[in-house]
N, C-alpha and C positions, 0 to 999 in steps of 0.2 A: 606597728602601723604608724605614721607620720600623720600629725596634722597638714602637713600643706596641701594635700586635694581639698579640706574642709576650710581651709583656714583661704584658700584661690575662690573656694565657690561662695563664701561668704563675702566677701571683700567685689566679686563682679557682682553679686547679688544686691549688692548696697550699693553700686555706684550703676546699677542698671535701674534700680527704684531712683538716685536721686536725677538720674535722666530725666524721666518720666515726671517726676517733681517738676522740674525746670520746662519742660516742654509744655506742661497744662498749664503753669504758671503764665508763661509766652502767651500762652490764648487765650487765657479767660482772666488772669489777673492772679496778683500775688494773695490778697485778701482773699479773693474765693478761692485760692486752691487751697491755703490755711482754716476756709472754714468749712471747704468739704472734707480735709482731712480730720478735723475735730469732730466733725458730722458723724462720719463715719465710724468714727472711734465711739462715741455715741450712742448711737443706734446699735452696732453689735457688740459694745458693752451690756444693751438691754435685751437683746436676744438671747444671748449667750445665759444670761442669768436667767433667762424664760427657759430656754432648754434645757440646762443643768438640775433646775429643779424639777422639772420633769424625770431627769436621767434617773436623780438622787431617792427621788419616791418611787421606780422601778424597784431600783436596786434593793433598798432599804422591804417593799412591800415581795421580794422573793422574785418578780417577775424578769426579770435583765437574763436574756440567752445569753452565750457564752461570750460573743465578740461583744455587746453589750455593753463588758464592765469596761471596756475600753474607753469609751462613749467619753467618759467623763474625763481624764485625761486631755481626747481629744479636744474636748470645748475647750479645755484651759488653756492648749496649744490657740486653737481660734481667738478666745479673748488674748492673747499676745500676739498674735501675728495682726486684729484689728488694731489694736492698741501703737504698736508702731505707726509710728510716721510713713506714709507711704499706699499708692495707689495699687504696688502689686501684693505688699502683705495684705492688703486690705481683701483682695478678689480672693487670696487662695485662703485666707479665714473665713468668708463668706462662704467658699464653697465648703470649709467644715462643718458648715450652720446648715446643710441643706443634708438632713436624716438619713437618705439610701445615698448620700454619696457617701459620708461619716461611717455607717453602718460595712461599706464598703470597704474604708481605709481601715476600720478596725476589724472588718473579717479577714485581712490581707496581711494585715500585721499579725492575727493571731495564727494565723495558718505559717506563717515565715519564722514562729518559733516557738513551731511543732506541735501546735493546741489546736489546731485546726483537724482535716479533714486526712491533712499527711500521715498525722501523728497526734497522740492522745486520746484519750476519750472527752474530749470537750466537758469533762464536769467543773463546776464553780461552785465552792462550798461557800455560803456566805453566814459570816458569825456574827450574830447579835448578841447587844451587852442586854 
């Protein structure tokens, strides 16, 4: 398999966020679109660590169903995608930050590689030191 489908949607993906850069820029100012983007960055930097510890004392106390262990991955996906520069990594890390949608992309992920409902039996052995 070839990188150039990933390497096209990465490359319009970045020059479609710095659009969107340059267009709020336009209307509200170059300062405030640099300090909403830091805001941003910010604030789901502090979410992200409020949920993760949530996720981690699940995990850790036996309670995390099986799409679950996913959870935490996904937030580190979210604290990256908030952490970049930019208004649309900002929204689709936001939406990783909101539980049933999260719980969603990782019941969809687990199910597409065959631990879901297709295939497996959904168990999650989890080993403590």
């Amino acid at each position: 398999m070839s990188c150039g489908p990933i390497l096209l949607a990465a490359v319009a993906g970045f020059a479609l966020e710095l659009y969107v850069l340059i267009e709020v820029g336009a209307r509200v100012g170059a300062v405030q679109t640099v300090s909403l983007v830091f805001l941003t960055a910010i604030v789901g930097t502090a979410l992200v660590r409020g949920q993760g510890l949530v996720a981690l004392q699940r995990l850790q106390a036996g309670r995390a169903e099986r799409a679950e262990v996913l959870e935490g991955p996904l937030l580190v996906v979210a604290a990256l995608l908030l952490l970049l520069p930019g208004f649309i990594t900002d929204a689709m890390g936001a939406l990783l930050l909101v539980p049933p949608l999260r719980r969603r992309v990782a019941r969809r992920l687990f199910e597409r590689h065959g631990h879901g409902p297709r295939g497996g039996d959904g168990t999650i052995i989890v080993v403590r030191r």
